[in-house]
PDBQT receptor file of N, H, CA, C and O in Angstrom, charges set to zero:
ATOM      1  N   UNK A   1      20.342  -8.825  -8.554  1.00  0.00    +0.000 N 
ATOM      2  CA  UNK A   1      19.354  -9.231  -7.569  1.00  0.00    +0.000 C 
ATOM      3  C   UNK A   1      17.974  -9.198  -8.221  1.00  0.00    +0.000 C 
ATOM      4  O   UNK A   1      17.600  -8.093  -8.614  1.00  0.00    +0.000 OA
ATOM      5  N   UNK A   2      17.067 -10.362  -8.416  1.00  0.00    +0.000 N 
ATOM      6  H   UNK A   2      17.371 -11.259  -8.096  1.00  0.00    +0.000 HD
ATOM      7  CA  UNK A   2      15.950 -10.170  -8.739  1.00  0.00    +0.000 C 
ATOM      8  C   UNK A   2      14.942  -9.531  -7.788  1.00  0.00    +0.000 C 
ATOM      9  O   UNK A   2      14.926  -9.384  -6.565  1.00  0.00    +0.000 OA
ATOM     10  N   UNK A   3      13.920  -9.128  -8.997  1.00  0.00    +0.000 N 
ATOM     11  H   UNK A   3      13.933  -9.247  -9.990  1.00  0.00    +0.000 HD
ATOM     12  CA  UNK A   3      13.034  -8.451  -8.147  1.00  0.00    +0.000 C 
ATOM     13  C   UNK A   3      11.751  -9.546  -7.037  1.00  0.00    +0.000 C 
ATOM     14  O   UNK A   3      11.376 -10.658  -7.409  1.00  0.00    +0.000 OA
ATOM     15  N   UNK A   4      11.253  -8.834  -5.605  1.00  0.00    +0.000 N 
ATOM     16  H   UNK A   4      11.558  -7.931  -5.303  1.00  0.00    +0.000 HD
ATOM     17  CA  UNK A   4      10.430 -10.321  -4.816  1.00  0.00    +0.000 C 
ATOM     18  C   UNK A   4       9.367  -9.759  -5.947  1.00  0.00    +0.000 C 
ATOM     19  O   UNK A   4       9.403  -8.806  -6.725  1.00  0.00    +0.000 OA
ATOM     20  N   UNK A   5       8.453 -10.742  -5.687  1.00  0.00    +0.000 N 
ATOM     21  H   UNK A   5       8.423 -11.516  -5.055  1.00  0.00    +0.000 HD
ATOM     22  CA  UNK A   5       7.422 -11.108  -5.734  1.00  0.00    +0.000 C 
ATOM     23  C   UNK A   5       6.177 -10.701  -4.719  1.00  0.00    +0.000 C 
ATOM     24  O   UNK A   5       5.727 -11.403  -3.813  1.00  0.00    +0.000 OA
ATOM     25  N   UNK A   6       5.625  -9.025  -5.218  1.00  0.00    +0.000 N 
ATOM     26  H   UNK A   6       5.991  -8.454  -5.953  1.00  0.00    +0.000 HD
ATOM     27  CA  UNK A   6       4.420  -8.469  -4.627  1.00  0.00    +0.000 C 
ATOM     28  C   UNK A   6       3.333  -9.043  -3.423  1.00  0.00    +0.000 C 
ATOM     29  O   UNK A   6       2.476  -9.909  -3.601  1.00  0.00    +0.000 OA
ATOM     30  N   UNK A   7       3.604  -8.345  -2.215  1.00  0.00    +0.000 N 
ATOM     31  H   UNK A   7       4.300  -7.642  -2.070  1.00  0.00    +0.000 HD
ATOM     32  CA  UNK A   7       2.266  -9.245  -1.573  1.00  0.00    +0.000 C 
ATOM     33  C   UNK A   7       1.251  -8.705  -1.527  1.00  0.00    +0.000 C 
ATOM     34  O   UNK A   7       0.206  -9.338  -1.377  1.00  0.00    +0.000 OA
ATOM     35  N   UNK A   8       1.293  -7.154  -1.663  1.00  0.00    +0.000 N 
ATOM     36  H   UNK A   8       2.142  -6.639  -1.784  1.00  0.00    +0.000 HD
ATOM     37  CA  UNK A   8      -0.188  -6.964  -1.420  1.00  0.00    +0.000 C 
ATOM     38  C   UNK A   8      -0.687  -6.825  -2.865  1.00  0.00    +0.000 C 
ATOM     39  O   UNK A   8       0.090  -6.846  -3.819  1.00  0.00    +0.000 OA
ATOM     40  N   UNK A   9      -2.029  -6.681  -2.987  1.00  0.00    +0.000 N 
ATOM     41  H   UNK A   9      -2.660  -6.664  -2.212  1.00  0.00    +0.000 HD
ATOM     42  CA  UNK A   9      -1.953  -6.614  -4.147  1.00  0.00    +0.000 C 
ATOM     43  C   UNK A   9      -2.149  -5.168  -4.789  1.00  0.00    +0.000 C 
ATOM     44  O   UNK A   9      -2.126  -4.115  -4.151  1.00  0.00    +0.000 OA
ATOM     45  N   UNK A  10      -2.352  -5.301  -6.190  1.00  0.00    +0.000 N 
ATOM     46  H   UNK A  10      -2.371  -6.156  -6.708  1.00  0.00    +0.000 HD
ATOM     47  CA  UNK A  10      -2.334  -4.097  -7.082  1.00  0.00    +0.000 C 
ATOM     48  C   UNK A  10      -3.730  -2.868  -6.668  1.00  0.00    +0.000 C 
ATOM     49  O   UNK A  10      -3.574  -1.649  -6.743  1.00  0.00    +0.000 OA
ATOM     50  N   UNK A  11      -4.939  -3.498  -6.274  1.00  0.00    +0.000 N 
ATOM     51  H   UNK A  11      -5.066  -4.488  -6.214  1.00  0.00    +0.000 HD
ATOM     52  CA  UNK A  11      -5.825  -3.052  -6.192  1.00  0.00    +0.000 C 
ATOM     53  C   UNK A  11      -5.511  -2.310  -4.522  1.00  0.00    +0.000 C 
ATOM     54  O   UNK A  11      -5.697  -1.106  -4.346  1.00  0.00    +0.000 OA
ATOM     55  N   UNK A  12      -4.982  -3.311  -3.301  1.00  0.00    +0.000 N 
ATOM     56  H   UNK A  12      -4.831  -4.290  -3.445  1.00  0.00    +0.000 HD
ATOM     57  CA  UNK A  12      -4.928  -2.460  -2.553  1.00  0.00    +0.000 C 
ATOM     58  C   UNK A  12      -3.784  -1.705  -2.353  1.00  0.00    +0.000 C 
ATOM     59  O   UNK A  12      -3.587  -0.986  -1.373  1.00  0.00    +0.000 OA
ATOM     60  N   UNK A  13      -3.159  -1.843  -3.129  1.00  0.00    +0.000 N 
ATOM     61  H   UNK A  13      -3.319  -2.427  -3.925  1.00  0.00    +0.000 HD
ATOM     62  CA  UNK A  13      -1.815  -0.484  -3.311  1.00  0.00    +0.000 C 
ATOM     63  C   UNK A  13      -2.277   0.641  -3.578  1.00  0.00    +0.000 C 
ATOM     64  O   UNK A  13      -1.993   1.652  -2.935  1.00  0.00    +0.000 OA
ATOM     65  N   UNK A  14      -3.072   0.604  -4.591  1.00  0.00    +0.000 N 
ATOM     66  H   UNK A  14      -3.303  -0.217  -5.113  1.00  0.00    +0.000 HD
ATOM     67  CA  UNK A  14      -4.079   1.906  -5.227  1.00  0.00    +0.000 C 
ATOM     68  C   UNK A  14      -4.827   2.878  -4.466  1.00  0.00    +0.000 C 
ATOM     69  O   UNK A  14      -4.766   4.096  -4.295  1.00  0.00    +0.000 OA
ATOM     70  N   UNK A  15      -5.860   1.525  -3.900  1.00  0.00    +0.000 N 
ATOM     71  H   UNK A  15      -5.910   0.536  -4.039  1.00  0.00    +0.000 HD
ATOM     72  CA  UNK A  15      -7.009   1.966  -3.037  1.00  0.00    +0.000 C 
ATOM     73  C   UNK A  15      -6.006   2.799  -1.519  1.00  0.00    +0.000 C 
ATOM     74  O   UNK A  15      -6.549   3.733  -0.928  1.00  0.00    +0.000 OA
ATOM     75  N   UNK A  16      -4.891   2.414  -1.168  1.00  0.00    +0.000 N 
ATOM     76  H   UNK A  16      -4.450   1.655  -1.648  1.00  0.00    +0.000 HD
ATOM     77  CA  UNK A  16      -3.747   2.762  -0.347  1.00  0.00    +0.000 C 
ATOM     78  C   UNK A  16      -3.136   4.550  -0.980  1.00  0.00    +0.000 C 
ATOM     79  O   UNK A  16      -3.065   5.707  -0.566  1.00  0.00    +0.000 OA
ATOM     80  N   UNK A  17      -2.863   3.861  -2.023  1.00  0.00    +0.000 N 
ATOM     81  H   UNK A  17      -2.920   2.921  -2.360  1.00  0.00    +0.000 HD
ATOM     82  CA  UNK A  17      -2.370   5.936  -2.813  1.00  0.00    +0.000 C 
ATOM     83  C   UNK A  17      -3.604   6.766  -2.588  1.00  0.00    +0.000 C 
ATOM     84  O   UNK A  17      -3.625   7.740  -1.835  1.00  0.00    +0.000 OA
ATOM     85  N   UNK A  18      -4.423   6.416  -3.141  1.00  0.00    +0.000 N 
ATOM     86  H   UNK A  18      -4.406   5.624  -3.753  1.00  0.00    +0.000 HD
ATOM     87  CA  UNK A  18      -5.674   7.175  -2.950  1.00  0.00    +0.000 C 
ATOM     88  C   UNK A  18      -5.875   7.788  -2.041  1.00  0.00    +0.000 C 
ATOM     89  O   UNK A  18      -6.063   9.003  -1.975  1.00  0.00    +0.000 OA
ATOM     90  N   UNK A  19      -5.853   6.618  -0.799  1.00  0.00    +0.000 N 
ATOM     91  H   UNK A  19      -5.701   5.631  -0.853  1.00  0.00    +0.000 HD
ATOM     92  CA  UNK A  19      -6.365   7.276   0.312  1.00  0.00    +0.000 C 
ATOM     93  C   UNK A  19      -4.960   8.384   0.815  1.00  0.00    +0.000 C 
ATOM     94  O   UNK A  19      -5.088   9.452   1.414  1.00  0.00    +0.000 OA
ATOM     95  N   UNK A  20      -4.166   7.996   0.539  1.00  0.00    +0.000 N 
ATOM     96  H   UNK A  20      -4.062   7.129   0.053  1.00  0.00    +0.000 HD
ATOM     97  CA  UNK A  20      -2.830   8.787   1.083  1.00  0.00    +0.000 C 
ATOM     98  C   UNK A  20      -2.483  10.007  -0.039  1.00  0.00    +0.000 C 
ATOM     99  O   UNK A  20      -1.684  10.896   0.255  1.00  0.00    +0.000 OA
ATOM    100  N   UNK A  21      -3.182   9.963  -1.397  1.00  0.00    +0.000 N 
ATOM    101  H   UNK A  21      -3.831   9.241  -1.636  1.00  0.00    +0.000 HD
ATOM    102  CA  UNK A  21      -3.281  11.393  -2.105  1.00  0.00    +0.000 C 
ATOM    103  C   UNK A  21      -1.557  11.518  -2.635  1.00  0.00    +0.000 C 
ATOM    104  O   UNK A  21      -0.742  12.439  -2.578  1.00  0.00    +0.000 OA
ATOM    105  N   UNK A  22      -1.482   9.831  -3.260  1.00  0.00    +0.000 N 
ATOM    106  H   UNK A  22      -2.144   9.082  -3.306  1.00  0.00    +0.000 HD
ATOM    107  CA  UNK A  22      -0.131  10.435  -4.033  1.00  0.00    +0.000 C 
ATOM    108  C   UNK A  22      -0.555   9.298  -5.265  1.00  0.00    +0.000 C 
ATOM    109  O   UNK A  22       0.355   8.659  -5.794  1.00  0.00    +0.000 OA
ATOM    110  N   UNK A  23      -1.866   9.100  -5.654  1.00  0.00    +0.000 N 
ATOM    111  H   UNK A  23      -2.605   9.619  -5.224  1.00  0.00    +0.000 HD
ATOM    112  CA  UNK A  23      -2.224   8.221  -6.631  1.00  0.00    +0.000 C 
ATOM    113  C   UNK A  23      -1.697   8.593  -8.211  1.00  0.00    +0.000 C 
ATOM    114  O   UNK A  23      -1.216   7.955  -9.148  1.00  0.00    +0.000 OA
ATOM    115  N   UNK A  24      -2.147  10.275  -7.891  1.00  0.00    +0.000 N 
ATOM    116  H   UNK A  24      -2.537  10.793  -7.130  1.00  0.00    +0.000 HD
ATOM    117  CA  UNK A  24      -1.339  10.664  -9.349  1.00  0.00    +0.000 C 
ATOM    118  C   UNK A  24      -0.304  10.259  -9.490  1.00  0.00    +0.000 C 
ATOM    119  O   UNK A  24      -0.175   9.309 -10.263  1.00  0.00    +0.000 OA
ATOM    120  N   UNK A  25       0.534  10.647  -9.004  1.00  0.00    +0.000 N 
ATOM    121  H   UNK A  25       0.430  11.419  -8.377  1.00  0.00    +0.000 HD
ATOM    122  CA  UNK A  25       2.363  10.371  -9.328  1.00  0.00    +0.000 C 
ATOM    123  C   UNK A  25       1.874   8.727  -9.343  1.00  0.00    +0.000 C 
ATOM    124  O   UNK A  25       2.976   8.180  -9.368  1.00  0.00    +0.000 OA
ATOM    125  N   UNK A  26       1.095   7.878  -9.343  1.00  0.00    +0.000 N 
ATOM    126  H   UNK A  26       0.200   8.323  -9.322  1.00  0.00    +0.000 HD
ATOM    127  CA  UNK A  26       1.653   6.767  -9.603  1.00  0.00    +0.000 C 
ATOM    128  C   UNK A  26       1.022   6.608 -10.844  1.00  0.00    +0.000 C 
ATOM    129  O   UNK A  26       1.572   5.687 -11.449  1.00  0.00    +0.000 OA
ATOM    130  N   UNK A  27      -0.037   7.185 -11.584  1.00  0.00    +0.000 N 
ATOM    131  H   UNK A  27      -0.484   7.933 -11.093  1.00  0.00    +0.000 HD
ATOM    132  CA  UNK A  27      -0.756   7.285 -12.941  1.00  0.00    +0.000 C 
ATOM    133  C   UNK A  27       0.223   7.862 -13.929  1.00  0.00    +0.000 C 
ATOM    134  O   UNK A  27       0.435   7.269 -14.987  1.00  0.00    +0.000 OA
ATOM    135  N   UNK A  28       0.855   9.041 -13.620  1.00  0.00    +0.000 N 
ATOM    136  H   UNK A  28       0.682   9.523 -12.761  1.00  0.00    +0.000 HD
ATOM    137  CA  UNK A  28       2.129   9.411 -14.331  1.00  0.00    +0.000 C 
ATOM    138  C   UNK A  28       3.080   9.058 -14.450  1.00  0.00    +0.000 C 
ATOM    139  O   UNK A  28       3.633   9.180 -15.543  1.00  0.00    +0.000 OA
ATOM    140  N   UNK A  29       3.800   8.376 -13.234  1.00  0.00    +0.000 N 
ATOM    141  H   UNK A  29       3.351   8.277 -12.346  1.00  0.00    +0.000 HD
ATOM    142  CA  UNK A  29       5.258   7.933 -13.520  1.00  0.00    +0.000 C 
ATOM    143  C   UNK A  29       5.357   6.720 -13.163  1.00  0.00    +0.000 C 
ATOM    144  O   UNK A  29       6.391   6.175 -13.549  1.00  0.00    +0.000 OA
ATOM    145  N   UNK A  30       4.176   5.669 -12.155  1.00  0.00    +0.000 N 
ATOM    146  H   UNK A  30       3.336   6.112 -11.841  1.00  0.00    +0.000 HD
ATOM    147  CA  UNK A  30       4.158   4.833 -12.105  1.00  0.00    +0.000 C 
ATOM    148  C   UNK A  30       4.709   4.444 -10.701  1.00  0.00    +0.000 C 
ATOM    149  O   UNK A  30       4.928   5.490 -10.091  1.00  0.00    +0.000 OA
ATOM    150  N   UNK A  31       5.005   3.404  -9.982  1.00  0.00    +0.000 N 
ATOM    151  H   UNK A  31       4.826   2.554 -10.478  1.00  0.00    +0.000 HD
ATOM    152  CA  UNK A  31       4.981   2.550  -8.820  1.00  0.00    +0.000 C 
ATOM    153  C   UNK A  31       6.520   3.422  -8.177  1.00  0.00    +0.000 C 
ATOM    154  O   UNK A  31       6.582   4.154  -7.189  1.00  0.00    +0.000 OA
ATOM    155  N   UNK A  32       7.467   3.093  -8.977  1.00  0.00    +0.000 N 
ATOM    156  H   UNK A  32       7.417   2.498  -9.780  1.00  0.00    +0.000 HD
ATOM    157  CA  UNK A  32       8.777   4.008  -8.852  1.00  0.00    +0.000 C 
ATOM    158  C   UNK A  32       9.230   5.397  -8.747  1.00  0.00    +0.000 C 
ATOM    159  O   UNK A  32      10.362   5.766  -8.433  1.00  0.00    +0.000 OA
ATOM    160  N   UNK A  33       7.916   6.346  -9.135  1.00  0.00    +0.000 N 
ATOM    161  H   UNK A  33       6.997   6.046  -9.391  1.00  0.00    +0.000 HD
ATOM    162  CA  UNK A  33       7.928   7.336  -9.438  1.00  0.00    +0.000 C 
ATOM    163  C   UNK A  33       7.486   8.082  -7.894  1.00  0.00    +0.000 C 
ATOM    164  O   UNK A  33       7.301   9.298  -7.833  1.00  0.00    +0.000 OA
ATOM    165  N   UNK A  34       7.368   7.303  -6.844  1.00  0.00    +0.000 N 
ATOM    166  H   UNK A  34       7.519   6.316  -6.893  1.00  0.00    +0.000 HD
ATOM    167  CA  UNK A  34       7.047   7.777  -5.935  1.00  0.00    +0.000 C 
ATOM    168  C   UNK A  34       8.162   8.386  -4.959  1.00  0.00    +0.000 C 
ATOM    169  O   UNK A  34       9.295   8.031  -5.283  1.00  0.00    +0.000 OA
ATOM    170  N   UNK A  35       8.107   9.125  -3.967  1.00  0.00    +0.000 N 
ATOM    171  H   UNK A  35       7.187   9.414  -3.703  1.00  0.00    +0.000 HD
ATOM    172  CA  UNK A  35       8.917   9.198  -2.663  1.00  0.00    +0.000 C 
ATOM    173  C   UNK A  35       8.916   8.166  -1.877  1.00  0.00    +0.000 C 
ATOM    174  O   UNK A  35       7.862   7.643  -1.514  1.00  0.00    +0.000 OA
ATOM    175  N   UNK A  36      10.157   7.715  -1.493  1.00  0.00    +0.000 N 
ATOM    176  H   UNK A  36      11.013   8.139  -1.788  1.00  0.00    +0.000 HD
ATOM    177  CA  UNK A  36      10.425   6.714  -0.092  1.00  0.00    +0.000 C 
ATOM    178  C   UNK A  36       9.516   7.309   0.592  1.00  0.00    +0.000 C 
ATOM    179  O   UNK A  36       8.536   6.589   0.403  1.00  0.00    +0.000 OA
ATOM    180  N   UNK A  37       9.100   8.406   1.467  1.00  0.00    +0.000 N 
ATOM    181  H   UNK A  37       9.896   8.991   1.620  1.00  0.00    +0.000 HD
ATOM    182  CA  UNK A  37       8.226   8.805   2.885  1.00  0.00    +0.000 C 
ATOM    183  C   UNK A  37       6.982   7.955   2.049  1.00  0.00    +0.000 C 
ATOM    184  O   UNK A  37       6.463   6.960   2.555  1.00  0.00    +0.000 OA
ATOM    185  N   UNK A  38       6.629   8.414   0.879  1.00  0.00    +0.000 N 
ATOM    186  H   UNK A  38       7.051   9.222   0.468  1.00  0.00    +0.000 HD
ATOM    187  CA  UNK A  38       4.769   7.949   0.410  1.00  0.00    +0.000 C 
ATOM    188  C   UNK A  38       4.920   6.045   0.464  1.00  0.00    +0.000 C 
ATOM    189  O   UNK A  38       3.921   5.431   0.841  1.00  0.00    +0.000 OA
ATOM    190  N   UNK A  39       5.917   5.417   0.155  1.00  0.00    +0.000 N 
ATOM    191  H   UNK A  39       6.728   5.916  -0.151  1.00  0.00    +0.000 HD
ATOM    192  CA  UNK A  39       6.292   4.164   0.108  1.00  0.00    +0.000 C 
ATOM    193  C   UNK A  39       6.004   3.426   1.827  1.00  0.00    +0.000 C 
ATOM    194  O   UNK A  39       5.322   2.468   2.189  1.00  0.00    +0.000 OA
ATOM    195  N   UNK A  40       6.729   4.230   2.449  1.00  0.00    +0.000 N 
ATOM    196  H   UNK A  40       7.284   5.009   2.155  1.00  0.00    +0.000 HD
ATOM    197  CA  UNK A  40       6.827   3.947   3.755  1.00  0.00    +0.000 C 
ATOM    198  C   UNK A  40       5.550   4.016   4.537  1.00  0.00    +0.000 C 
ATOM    199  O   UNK A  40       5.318   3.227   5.454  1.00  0.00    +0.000 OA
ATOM    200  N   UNK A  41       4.443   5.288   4.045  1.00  0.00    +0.000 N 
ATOM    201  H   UNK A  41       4.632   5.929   3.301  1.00  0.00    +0.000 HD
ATOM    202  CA  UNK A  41       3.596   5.193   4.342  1.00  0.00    +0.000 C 
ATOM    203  C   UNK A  41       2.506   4.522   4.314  1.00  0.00    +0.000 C 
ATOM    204  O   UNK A  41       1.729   4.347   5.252  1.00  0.00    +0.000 OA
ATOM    205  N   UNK A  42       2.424   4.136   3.252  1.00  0.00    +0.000 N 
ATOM    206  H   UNK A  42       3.055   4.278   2.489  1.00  0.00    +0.000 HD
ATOM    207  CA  UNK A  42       1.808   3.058   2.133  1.00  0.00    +0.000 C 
ATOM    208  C   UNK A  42       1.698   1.452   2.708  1.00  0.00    +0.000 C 
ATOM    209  O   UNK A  42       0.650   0.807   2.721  1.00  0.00    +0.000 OA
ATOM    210  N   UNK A  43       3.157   0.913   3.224  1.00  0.00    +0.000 N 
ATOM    211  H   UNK A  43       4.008   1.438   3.213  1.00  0.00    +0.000 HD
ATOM    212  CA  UNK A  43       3.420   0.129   4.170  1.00  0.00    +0.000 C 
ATOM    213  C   UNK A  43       2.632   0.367   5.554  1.00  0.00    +0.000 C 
ATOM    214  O   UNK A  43       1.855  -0.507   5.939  1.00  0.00    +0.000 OA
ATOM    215  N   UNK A  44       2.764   1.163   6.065  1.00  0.00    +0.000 N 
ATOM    216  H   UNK A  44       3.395   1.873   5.753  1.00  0.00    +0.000 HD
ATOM    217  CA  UNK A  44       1.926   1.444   7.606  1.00  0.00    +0.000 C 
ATOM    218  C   UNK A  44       0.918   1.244   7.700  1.00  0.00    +0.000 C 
ATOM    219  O   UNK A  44       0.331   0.561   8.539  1.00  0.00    +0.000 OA
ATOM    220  N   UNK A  45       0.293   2.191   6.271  1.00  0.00    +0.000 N 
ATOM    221  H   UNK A  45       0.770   2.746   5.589  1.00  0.00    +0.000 HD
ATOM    222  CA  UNK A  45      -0.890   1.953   6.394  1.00  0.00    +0.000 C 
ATOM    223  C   UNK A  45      -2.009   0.264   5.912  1.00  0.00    +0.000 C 
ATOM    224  O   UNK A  45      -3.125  -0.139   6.241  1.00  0.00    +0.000 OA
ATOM    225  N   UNK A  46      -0.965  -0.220   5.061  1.00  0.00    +0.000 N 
ATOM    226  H   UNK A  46      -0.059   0.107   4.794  1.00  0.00    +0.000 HD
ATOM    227  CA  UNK A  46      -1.236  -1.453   4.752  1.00  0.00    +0.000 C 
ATOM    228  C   UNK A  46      -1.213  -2.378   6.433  1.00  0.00    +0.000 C 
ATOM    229  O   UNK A  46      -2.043  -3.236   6.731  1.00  0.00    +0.000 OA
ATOM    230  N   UNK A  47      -0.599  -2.135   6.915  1.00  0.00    +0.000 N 
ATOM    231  H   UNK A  47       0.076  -1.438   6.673  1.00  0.00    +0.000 HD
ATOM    232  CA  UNK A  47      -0.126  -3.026   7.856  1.00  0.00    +0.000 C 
ATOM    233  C   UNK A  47      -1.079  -2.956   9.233  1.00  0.00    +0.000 C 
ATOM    234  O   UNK A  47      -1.524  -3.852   9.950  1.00  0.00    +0.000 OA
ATOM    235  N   UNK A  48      -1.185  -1.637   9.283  1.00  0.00    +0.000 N 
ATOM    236  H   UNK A  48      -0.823  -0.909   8.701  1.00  0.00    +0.000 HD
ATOM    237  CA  UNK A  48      -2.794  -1.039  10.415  1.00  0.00    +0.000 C 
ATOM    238  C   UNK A  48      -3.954  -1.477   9.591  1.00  0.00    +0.000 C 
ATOM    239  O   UNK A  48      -4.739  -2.027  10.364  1.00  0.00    +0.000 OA
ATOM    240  N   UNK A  49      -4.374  -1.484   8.505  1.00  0.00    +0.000 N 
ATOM    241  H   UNK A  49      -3.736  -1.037   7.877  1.00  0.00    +0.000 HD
ATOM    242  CA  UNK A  49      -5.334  -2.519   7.837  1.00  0.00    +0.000 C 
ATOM    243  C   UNK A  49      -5.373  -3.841   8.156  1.00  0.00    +0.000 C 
ATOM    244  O   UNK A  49      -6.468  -4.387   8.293  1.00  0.00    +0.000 OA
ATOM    245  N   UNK A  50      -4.138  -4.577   8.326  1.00  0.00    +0.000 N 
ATOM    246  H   UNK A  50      -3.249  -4.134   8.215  1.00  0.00    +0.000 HD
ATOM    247  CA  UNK A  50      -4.513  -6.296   8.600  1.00  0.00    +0.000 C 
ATOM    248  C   UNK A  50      -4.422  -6.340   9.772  1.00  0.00    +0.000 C 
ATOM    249  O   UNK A  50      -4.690  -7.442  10.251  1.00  0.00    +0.000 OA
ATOM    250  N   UNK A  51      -4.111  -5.475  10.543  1.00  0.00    +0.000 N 
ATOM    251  H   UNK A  51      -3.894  -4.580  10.155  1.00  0.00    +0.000 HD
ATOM    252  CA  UNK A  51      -4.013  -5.600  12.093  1.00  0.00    +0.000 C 
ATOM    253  C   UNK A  51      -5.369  -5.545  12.551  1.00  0.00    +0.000 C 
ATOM    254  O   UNK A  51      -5.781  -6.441  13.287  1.00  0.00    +0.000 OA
ATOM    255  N   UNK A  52      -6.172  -4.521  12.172  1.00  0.00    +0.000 N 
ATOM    256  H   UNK A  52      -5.838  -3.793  11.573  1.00  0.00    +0.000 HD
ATOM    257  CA  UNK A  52      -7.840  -4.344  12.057  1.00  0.00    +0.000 C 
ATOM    258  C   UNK A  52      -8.457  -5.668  11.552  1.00  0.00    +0.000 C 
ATOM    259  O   UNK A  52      -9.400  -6.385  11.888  1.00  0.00    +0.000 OA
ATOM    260  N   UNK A  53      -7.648  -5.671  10.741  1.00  0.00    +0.000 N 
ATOM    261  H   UNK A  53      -6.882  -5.089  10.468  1.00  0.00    +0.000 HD
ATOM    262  CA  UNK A  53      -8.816  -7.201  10.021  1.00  0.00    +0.000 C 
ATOM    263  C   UNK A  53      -8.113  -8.385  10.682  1.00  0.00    +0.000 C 
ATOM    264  O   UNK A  53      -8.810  -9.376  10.465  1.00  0.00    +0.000 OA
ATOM    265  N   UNK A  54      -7.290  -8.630  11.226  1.00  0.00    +0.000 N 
ATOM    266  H   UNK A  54      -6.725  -7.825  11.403  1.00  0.00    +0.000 HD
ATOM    267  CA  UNK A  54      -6.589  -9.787  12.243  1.00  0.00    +0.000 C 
ATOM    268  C   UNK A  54      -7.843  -9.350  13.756  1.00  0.00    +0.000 C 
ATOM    269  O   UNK A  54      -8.297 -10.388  14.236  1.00  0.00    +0.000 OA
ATOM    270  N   UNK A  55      -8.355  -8.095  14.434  1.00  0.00    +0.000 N 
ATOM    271  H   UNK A  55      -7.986  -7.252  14.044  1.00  0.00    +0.000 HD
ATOM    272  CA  UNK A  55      -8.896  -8.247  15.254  1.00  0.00    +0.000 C 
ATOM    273  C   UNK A  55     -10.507  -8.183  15.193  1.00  0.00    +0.000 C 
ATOM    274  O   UNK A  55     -11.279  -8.128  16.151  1.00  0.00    +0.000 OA
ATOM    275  N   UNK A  56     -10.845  -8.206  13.668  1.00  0.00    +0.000 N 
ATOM    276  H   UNK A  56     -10.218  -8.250  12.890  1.00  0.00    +0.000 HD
ATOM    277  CA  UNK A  56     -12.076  -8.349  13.314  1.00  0.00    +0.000 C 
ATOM    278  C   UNK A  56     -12.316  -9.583  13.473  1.00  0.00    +0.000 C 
ATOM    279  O   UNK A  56     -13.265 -10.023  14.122  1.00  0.00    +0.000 OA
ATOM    280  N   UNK A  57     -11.505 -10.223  12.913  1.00  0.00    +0.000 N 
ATOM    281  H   UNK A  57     -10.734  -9.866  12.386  1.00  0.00    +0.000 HD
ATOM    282  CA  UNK A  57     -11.636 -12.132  13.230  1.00  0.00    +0.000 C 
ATOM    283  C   UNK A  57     -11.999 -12.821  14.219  1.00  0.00    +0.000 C 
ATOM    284  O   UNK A  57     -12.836 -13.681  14.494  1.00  0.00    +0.000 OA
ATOM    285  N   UNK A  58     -10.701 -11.913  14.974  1.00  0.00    +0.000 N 
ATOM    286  H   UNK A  58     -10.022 -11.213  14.751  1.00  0.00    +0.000 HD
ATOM    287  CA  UNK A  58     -11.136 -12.561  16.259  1.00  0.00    +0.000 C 
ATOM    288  C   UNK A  58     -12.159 -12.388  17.518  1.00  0.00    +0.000 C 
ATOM    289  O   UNK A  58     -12.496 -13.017  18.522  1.00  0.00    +0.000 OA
ATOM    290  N   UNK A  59     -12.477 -11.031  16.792  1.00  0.00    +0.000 N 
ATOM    291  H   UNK A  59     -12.203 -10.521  15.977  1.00  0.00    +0.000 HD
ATOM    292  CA  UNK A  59     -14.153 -11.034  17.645  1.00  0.00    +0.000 C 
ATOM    293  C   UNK A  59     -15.200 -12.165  16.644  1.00  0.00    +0.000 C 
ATOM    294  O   UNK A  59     -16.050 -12.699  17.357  1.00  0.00    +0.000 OA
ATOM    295  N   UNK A  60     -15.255 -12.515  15.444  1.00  0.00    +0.000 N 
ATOM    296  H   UNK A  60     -14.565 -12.081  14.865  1.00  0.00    +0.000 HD
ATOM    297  CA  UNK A  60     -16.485 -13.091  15.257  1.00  0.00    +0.000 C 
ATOM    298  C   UNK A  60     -16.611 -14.227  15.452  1.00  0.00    +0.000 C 
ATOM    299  O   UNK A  60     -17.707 -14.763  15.289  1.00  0.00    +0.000 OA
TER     300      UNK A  60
């Protein structure tokens, strides 16, 4: 099975660890090196981000 093709991008994956405080483990072991829960979270929180910026829009 190939691997998809990334949607969010690299910068806000990061800016995403950061804020969620599992950035190290991804400087050390990298993208894989994480826990499913930090993955999952990572997702949520990506996803409450465009939901914010989907209702920023639509106020302006």
């Amino acid at each position: 099975m190939g691997r998809r093709r990334g949607i969010m991008s690299d910068h806000l994956k990061e800016e995403i660890a950061k804020e969620l405080g599992f950035y190290d483990t991804v400087q050390q072991e990298g993208w894989g090196g994480i826990k499913s829960r930090d993955a999952g979270n990572m997702v949520k929180r990506a996803i409450e981000i465009a939901e914010q910026n989907m209702q920023q829009k639509g106020r302006s």
